[in-house]
C-alpha positions in Angstrom: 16.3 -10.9 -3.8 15.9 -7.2 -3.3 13.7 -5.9 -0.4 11.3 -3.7 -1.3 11.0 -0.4 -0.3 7.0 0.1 0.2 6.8 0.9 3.7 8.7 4.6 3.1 7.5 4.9 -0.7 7.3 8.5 -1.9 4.5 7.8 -3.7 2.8 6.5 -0.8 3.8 9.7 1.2 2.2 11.6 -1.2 -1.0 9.6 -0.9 -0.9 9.9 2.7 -0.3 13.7 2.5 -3.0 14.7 0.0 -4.9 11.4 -1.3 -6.4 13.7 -4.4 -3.4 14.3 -5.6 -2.4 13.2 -9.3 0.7 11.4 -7.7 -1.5 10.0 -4.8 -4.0 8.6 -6.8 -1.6 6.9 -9.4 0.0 5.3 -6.3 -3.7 4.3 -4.8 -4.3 3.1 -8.4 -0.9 1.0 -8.9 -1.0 -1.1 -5.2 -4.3 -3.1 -7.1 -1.6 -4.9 -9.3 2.2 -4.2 -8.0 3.9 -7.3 -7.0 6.1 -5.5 -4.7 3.1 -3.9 -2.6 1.5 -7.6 -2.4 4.8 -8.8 -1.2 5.1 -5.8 1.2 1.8 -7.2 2.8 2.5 -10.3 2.9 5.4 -9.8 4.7 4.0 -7.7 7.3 2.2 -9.0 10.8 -1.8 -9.5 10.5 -2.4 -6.4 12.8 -0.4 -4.2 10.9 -1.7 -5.4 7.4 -5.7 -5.1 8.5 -4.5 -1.4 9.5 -3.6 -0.6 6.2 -5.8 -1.8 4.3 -8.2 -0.2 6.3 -6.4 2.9 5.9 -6.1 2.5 2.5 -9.2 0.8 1.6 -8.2 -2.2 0.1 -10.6 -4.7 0.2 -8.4 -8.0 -0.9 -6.9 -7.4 2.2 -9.1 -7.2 4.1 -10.7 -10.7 3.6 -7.4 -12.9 4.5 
């Protein structure tokens, strides 16, 4: 299986960069439901997945 590529997403830099963007806010909007953003989390350590979703607001996260 392919390895994902959501840690240096361009869509995610754009988010980061200016989080009103149209491309920023599609990307905020696609991580509720993209399998390859859950897997990304998943395969992160605890410390560094509570950091972003904290920076990124994402509740679901936030819980485990």
């Amino acid at each position: 299986m392919a390895e994902n590529n959501c840690g240096n997403c361009a869509f995610r830099a754009k988010y980061d960069n200016n989080p009103k963007s149209l491309l920023g806010r599609l990307w905020r909007w696609h991580v509720n439901f993209c399998p390859g953003w859950k897997s990304y989390m998943n395969s992160v350590s605890d410390e560094e997945r509570t950091s972003l979703a904290q920076k990124y607001q994402l509740k679901k996260y936030l819980s485990e």
